[in-house]
C-alpha positions as CSV (number, residue, x, y, z in Angstrom):
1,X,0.0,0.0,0.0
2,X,1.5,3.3,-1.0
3,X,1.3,6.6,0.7
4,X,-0.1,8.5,-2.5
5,X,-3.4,6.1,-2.0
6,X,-4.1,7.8,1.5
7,X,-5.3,10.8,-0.2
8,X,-3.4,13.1,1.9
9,X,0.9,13.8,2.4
10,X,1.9,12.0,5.4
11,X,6.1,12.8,6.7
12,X,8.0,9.6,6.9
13,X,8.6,8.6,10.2
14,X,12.2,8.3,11.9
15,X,13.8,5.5,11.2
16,X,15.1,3.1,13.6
17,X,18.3,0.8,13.4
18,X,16.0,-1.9,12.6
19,X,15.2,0.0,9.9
20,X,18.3,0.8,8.7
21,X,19.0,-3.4,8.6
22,X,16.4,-3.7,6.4
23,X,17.2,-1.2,3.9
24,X,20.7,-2.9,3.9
25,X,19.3,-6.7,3.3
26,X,16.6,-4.7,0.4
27,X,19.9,-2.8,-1.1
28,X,22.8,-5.1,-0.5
29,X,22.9,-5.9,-4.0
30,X,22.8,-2.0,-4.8
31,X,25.6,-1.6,-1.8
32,X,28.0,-4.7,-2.8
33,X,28.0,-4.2,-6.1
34,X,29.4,-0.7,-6.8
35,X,31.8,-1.6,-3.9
36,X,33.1,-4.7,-6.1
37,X,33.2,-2.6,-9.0
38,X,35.6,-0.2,-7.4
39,X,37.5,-2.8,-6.2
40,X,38.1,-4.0,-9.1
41,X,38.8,-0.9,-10.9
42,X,41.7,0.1,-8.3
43,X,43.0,-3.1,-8.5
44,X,43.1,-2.6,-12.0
45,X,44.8,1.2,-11.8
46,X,47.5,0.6,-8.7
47,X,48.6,-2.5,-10.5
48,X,48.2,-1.1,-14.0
49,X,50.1,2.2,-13.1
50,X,54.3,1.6,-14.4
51,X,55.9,1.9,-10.3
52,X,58.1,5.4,-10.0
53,X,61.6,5.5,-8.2
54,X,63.1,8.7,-6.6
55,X,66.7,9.0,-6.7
56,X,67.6,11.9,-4.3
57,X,71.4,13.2,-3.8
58,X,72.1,15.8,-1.1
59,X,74.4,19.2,-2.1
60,X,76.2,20.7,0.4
61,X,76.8,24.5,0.1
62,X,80.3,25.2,1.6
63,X,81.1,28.9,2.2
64,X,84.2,30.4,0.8
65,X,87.6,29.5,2.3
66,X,89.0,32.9,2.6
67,X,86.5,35.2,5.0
68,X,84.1,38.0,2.9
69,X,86.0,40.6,5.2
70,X,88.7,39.9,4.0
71,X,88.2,39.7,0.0
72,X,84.6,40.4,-0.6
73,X,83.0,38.2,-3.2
74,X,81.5,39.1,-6.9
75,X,78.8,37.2,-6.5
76,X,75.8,39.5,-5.1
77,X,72.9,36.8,-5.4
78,X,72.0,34.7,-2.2
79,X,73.2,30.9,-2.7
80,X,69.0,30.1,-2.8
81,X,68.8,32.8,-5.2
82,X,71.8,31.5,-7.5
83,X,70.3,28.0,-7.2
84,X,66.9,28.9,-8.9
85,X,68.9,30.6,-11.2
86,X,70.9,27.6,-12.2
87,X,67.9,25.6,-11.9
88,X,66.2,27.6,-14.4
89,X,69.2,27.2,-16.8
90,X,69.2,23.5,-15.9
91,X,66.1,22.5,-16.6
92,X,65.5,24.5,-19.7
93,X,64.6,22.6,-22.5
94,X,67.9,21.9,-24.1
95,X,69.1,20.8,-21.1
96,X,66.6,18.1,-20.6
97,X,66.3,17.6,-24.3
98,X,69.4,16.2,-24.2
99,X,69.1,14.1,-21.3
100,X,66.3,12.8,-22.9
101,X,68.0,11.8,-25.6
102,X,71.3,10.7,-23.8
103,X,69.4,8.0,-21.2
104,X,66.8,7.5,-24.0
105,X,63.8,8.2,-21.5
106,X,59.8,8.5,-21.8
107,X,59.5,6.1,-25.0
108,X,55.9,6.2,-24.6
109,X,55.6,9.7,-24.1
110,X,58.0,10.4,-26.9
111,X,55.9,8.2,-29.5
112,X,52.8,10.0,-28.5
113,X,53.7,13.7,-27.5
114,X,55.6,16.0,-29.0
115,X,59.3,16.7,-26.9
116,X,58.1,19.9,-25.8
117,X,55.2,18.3,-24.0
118,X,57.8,15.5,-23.2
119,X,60.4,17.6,-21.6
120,X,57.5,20.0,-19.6
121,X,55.7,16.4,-18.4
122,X,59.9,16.1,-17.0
123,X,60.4,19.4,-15.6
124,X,56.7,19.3,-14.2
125,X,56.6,16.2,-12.7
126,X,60.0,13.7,-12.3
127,X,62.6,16.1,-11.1
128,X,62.3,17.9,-8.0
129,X,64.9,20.8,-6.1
130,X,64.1,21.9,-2.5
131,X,65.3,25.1,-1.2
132,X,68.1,25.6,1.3
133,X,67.9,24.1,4.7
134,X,70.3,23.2,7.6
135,X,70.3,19.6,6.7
136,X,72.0,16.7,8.9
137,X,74.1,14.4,7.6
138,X,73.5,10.6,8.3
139,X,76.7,10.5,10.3
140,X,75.4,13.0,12.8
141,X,77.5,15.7,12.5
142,X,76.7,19.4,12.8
143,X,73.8,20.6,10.5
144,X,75.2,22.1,7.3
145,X,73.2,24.4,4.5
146,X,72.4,22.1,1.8
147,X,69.4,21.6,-1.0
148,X,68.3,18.2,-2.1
149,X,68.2,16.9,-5.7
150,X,65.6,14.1,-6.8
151,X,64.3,12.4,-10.1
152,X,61.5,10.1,-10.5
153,X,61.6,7.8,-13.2
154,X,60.3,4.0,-13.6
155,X,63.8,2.5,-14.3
156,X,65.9,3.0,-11.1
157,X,69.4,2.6,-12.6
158,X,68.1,5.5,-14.9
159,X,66.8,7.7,-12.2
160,X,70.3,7.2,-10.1
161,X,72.0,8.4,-13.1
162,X,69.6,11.2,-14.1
163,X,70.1,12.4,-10.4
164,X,73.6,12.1,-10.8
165,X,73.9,13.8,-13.8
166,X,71.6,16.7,-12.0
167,X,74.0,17.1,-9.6
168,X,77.1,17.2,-11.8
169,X,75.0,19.9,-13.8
170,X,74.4,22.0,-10.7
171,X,78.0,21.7,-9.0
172,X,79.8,22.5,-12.9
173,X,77.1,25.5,-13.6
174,X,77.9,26.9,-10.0
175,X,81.7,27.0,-10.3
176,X,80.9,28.3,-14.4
177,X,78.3,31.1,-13.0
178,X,80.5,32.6,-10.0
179,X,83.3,32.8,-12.4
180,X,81.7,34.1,-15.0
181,X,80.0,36.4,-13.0
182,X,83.6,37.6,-11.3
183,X,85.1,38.0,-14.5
184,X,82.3,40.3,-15.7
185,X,82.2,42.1,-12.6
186,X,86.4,42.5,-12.8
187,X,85.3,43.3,-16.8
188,X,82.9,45.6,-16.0
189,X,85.0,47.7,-13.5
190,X,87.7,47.6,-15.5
191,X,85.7,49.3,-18.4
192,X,84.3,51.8,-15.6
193,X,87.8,52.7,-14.8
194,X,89.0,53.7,-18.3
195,X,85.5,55.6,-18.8
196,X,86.5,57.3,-15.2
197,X,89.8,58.1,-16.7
198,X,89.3,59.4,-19.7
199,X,86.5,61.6,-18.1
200,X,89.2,63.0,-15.5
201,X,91.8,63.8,-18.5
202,X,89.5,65.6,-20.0
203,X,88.5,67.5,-16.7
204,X,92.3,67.8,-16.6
205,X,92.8,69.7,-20.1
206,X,89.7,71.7,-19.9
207,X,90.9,72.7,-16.6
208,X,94.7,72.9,-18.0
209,X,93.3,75.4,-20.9
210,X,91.6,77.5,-18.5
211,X,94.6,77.9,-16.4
212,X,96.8,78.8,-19.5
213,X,93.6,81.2,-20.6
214,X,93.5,83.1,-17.4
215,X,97.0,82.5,-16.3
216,X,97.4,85.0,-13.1
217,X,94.2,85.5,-13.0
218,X,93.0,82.5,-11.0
219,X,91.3,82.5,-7.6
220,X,94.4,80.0,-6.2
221,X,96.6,82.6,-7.3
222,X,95.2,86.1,-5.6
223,X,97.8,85.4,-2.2
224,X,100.5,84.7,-5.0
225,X,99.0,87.9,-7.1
226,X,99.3,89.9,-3.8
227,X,102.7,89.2,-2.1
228,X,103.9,89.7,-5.7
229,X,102.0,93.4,-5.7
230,X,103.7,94.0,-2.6
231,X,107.4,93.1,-3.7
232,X,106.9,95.4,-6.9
233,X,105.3,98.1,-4.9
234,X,108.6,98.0,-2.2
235,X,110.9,97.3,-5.5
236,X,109.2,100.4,-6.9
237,X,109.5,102.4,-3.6
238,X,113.4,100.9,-3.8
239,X,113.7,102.0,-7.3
240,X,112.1,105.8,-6.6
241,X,114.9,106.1,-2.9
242,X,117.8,105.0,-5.1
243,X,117.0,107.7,-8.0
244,X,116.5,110.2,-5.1
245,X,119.8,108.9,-3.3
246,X,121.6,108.9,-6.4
247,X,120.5,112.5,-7.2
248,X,121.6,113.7,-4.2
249,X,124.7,112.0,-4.5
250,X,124.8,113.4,-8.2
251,X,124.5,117.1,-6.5
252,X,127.3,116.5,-3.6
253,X,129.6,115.3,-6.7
254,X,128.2,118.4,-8.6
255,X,129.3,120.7,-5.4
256,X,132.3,118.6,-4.8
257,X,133.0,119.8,-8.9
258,X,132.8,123.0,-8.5
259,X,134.7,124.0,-5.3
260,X,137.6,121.4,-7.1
261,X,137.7,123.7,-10.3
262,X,137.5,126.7,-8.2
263,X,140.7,124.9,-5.6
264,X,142.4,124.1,-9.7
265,X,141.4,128.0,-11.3
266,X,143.1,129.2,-8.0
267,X,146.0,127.2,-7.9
268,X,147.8,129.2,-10.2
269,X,150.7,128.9,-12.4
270,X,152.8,126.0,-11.0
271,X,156.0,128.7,-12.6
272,X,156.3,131.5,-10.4
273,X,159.5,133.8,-9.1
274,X,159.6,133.4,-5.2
275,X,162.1,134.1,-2.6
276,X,163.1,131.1,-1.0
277,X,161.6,132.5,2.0
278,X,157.9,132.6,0.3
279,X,158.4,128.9,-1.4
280,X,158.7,127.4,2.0
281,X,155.8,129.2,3.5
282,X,153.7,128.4,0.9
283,X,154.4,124.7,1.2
284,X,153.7,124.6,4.5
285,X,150.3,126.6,3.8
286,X,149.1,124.7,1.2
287,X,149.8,121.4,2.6
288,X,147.7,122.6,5.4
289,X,145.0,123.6,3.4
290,X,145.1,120.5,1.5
291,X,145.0,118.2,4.3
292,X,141.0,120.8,5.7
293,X,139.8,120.6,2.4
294,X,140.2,116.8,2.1
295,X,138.7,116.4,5.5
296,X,136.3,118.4,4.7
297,X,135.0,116.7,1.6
298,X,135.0,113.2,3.0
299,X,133.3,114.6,5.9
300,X,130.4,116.1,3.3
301,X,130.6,112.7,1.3
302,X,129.8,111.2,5.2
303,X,126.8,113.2,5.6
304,X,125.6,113.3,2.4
305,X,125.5,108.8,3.3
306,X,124.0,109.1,6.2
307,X,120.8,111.5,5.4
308,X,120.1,108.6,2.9
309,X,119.6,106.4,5.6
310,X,118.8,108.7,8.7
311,X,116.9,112.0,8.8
312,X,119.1,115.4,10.1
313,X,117.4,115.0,13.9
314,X,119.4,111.8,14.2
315,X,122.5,112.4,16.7
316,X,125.0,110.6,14.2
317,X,124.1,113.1,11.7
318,X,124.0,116.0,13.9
319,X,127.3,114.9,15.1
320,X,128.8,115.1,11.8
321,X,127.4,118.5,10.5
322,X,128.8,119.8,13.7
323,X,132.7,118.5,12.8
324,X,132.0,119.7,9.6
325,X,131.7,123.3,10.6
326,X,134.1,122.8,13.3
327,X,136.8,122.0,9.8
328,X,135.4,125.0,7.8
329,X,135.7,127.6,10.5
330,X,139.5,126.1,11.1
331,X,139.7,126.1,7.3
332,X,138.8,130.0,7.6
333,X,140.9,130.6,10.6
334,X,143.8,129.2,8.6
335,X,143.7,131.2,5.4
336,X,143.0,134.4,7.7
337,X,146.1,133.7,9.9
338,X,148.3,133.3,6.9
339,X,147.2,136.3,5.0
340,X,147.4,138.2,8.6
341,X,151.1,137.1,8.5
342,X,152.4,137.6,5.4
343,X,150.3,141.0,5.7
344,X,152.6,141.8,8.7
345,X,156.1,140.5,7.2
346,X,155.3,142.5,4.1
347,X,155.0,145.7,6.1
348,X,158.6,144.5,8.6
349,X,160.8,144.3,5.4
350,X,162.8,147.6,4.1
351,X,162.8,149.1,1.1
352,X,166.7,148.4,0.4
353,X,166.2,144.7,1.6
354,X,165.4,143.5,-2.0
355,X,165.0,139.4,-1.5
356,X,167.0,137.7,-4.3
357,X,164.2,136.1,-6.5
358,X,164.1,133.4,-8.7
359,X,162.0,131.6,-11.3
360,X,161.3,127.9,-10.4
361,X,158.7,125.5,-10.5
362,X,156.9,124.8,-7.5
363,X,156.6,121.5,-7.1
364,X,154.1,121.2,-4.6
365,X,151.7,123.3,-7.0
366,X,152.3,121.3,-10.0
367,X,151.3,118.0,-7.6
368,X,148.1,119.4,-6.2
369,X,147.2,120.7,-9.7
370,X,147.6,117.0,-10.9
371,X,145.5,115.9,-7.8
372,X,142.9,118.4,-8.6
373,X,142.8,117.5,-12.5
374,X,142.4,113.7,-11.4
375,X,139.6,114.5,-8.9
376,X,137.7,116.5,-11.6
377,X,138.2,113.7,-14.0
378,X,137.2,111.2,-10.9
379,X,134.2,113.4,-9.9
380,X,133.0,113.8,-13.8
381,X,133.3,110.0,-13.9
382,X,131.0,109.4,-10.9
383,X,128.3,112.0,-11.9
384,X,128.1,110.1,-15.8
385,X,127.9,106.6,-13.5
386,X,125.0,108.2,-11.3
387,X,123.1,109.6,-14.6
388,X,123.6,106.0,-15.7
389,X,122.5,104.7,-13.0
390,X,119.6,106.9,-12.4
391,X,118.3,106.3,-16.2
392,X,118.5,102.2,-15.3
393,X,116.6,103.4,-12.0
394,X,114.1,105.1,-14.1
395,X,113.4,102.2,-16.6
396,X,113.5,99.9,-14.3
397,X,110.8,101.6,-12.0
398,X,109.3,102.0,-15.2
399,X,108.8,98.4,-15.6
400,X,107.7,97.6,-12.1
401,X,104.7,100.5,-12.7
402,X,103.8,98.4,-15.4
403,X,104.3,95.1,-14.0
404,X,101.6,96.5,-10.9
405,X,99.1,97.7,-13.3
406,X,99.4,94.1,-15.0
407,X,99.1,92.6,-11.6
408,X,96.2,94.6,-10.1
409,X,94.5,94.0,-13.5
410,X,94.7,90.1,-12.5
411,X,93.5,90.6,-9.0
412,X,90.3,92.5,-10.4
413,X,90.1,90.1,-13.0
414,X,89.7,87.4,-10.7
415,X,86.2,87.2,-9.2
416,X,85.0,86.9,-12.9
417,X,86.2,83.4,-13.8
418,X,86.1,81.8,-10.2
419,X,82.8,80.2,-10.5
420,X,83.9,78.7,-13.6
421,X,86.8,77.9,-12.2
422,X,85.6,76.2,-9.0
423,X,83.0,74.5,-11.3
424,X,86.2,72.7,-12.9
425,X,87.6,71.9,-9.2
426,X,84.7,70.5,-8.3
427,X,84.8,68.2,-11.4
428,X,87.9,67.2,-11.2
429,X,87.6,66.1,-7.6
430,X,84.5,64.0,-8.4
431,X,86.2,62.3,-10.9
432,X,88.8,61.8,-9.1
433,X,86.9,60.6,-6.3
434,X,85.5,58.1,-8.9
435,X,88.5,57.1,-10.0
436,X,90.2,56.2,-6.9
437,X,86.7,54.4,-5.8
438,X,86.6,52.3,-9.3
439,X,90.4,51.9,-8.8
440,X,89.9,50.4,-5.4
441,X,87.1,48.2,-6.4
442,X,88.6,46.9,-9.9
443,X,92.0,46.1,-6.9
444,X,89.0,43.9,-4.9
445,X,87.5,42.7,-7.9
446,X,90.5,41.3,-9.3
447,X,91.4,39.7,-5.9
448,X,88.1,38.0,-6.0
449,X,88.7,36.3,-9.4
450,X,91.3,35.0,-8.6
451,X,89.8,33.2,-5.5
452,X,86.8,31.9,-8.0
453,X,89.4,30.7,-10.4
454,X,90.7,28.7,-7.2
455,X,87.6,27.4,-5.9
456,X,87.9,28.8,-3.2
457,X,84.7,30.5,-3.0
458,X,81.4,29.5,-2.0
459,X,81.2,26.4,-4.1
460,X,78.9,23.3,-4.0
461,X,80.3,20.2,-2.4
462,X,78.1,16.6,-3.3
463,X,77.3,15.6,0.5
464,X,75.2,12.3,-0.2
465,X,75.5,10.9,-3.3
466,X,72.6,10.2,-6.0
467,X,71.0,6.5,-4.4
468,X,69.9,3.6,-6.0
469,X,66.2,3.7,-4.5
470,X,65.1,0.2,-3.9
471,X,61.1,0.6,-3.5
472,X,59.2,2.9,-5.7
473,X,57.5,5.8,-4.3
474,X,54.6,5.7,-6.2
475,X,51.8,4.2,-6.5
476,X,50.6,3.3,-3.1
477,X,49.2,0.6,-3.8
478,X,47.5,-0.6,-0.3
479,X,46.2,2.9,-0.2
480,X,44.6,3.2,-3.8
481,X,42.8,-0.2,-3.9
482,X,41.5,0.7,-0.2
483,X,40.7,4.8,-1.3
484,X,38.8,3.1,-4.0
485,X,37.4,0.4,-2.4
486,X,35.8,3.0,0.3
487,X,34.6,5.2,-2.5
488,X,32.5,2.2,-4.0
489,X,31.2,1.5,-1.0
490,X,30.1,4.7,-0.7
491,X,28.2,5.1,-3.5
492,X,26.6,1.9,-2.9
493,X,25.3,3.6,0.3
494,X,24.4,7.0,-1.8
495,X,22.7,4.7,-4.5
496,X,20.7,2.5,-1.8
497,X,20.3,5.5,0.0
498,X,18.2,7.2,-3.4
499,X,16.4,4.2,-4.1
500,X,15.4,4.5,-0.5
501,X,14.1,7.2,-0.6
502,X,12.3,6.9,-4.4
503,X,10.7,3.8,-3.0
504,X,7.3,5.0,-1.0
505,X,5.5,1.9,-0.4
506,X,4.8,0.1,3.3
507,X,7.3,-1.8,4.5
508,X,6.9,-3.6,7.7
509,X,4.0,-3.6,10.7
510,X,5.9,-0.2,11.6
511,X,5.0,1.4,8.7
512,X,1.1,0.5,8.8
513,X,0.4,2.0,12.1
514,X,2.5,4.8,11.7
515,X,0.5,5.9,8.2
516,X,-2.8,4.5,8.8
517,X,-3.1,5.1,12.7
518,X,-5.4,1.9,13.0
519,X,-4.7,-1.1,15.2
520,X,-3.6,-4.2,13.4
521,X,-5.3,-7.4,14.3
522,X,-2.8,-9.8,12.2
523,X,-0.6,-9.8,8.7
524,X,-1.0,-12.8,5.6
525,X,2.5,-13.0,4.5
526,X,2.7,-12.6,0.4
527,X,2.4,-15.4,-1.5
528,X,4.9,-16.3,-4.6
529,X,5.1,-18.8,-7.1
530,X,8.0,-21.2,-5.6
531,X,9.4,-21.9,-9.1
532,X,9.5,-17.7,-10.1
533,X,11.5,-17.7,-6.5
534,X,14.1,-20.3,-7.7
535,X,14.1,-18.9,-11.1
536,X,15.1,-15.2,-9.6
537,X,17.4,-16.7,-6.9
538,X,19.4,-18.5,-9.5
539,X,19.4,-15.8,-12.1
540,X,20.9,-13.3,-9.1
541,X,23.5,-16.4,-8.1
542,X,24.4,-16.4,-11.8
543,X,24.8,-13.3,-12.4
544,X,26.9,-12.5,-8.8
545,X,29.6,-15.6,-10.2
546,X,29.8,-14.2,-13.1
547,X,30.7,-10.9,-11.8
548,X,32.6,-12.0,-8.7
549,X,35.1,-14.9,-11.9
550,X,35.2,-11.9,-13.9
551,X,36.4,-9.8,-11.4
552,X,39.0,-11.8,-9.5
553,X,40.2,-12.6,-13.6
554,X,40.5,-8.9,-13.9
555,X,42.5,-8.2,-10.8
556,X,44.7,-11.4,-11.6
557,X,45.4,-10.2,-14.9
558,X,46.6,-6.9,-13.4
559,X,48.7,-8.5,-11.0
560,X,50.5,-10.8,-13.9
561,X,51.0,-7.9,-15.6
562,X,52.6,-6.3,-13.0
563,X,54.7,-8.8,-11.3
564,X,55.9,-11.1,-14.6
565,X,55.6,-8.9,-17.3
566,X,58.7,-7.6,-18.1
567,X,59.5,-3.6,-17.3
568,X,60.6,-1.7,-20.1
């Protein structure tokens, strides 16, 4: 009896376990079957599916022998940096291509799929690089930095030697890259440098041209400019005190000139007729006379020095002008005594006392005359050497006026360039400042390729070899026919489940007095035809060997294949 036959919607009722045992004994066949199925299937899959072996190598990362402090390295990338890198050029497809080809791998693939596809199925799924870790070696040592190196593959030998080869890739490309990358670097700074110089020589000649442009006229040069004003301005002052020196000294030589020709027009004739008497007074007097005069001169020649050098108020001076009027008023007193004398003996003698005269040459005449005549010639001599030297004065002072008009030109001149100039400065000392840097760095640089072209850098060092795996990774084969054997038997349970719940109709005692809320007096079990019974019993039996031969056949087969076939 059906629920749609009440005439009204009645909500199922809660089932009960006992329930639930029902459904399961209605359903089995719906719950066993799809479970069987999927037994069968994963059988079929983890048996079918080729086993994969992983062949892992461990690479240590060994810093450099020689300490960064000491010689900085080249190499600016981070060793997991640099190993992404190299992976990258590793597993590029020329790379694997031939590796491919070399260990003839993937013949399946390679009948089927182009290499490209091939060689991404590779890099995709069989090889494998981890990152950089503090890994501990099997011997239990201290942890180290290393990265880890693995290839799947169905042949074992083959995925050992893959690895291997892996690793020999890695370890070669790593001492290739860091010395490439040094040498570049060392390249590179090298090239720097020369750029750097040939910038600072031309800094140099533009700067070298502007110096020879503006020569004196430079903002280094204003001290230089200055103390060099000075000195011409106290050579000039020099110059100006020795032409009035030397004038002076022209006019004491001028007055020294004309009292000599006046001492030579007065001499006389050195012939005269004298009484013996008169010759020997004479003698006396002018050697008198001669001695004053020549005292007086170099007295006047004295003074004449000194008011050069000192003014008239000094007492050296003073002293001197005093002794020379002290000389000239003896020099007076002389010449008035003597004519006083020979005033007085002229007026004593008598008129019958005739002295006996004679002619003769007065010899002390005739030698002062000479000494006069020399002077004069000495004195003329002396003034032409003062006008000469005065003229060179005059020239020269000359020059040095024109020499500190040409300097204080400079030193106004200056301010106009400096900006320009200091521009330059600053230049230059940038590029030099460049210069030295790229110099010191091209010193490092070098030092640095030399310790990659030793190995003695950070370098990687194989730490466990490539192994030989001797069970395959995948499948798991325990926990695929299991996975799949739980997935059938849930959707047995989701397909009993839905017929379940399709199916409306009463099924037990339970069901009655729960729909139709009357009281049941007693149940007539339903009647069948015994031989339909046996006909449908043996059709299910029939058709549950069949399934349950040609399943265990199946899974057989799968497991021949496996275990005898031969691998390729």
């Amino acid at each position: 009896m059906e629920n749609q036959d009440v005439g009204y919607n009645v909500s199922r009722r809660a089932p009960d376990l006992e329930d639930y045992l029902d459904m399961a004994r209605r359903q089995k066949a719906w719950i066993i079957g799809p479970m069987f199925a999927a037994l069968v299937i994963s059988c079929v899959v983890a048996f079918a599916w080729p086993d994969t072996y992983v062949s892992t190598a461990v690479v240590r990362v060994t810093p450099p022998q020689v300490p960064e402090a000491f010689v900085p390295t080249n190499v600016n990338l981070e060793m997991s940096q640099r190993i992404n890198a190299m992976a990258q050029q590793i597993l590029s497809r020329s790379t694997l291509t031939n590796i491919i080809n070399t260990y003839n791998l993937y013949p399946r693939e390679k009948a089927r799929l182009p290499m490209e596809d091939v060689v991404e199925e590779m890099r995709r799924d069989a090889v494998r690089i981890s990152n950089v870790v503090s890994y501990t070696p099997s011997e239990g040592r201290r942890q180290v930095p290393a990265f880890q190196i693995s290839f799947a593959y169905e042949n074992r030998i083959l995925a050992q030697k893959v690895c291997q080869e892996l690793v020999t890739k890695f370890i070669n490309e790593n001492t290739r890259d860091r010395a490439n990358q040094s040498v570049f670097t060392t390249q590179f700074l090298k090239d720097q440098l020369e750029l750097a110089r040939r910038d600072l020589q031309a800094v140099e000649d533009k700067l070298a041209q502007f110096r020879v442009n503006n020569a004196g006229k430079l903002p280094d040069q204003v001290q230089q400019n200055l103390q060099q004003l000075s000195a011409l301005e106290a050579r000039l002052g020099n110059l100006n005190a020795t032409v009035g020196r030397s004038n002076q000294e022209k006019l004491l030589l001028e007055n020294q000139l004309r009292i000599t020709k006046e001492q030579l027009n007065t001499l006389g004739s050195p012939t005269e007729q004298i009484t013996v008497q008169q010759q020997q007074q004479a003698q006396v007097k002018n050697d008198r006379l001669a001695r004053l005069e020549n005292e007086i001169m170099a007295l006047e020649t004295r003074i004449a020095a000194l008011k050069e050098t000192y003014t008239e108020a000094h007492p050296d001076v003073k002293a001197h002008i005093s002794a020379l009027g002290v000389l000239k008023r003896q020099r007076e007193s002389l010449e008035k005594q003597e004519a006083a004398k020979e005033a007085a003996e002229a007026s004593k003698k008598k008129p019958e006392e005739v002295p006996q005269k004679r002619t003769v040459t007065n010899p002390n005449v005739l030698r002062e005359q000479r000494e006069l005549e020399a002077i004069v010639k000495r004195l003329q001599g002396l003034m032409e050497a003062k006008d000469l030297e005065m003229e060179e004065a005059r020239r020269e002072a000359q020059r040095i006026d024109a020499l500190i008009r040409t300097t204080q030109s400079r030193i106004d001149a200056t301010p106009l360039g400096e900006k320009e100039y200091m521009e330059l400065l600053r230049d230059r000392e940038l590029v030099r400042q460049r210069v030295d840097d790229l110099n010191k760095k091209q010193s490092v640089s070098r030092i640095a390729t030399d310790l990659e072209s030793r190995q003695q850098g950070e370098n990687l060092e194989l730490l466990d070899p490539a192994s030989i795996p001797q069970k395959p990774s995948q499948p798991q084969r325990p926990l695929i026919i299991g996975a799949g054997t739980a997935i059938g038997l849930f959707l047995g349970i989701v397909l009993a489940g839905a017929r379940e719940v399709k199916d409306s109709s009463l099924k037990n005692l339970k069901d009655v007095r729960a729909y139709t809320q009357l009281n049941i007096l007693g149940s007539i079990p339903l009647l069948e035809n015994d031989l339909v019974v046996r006909r449908r019993r043996r059709l299910g039996w029939l058709a549950w060997s069949t399934a349950t031969i040609v399943g265990i056949m199946i899974m057989s087969g799968s497991m021949y294949y496996y275990y005898f076939m031969p691998k390729v």
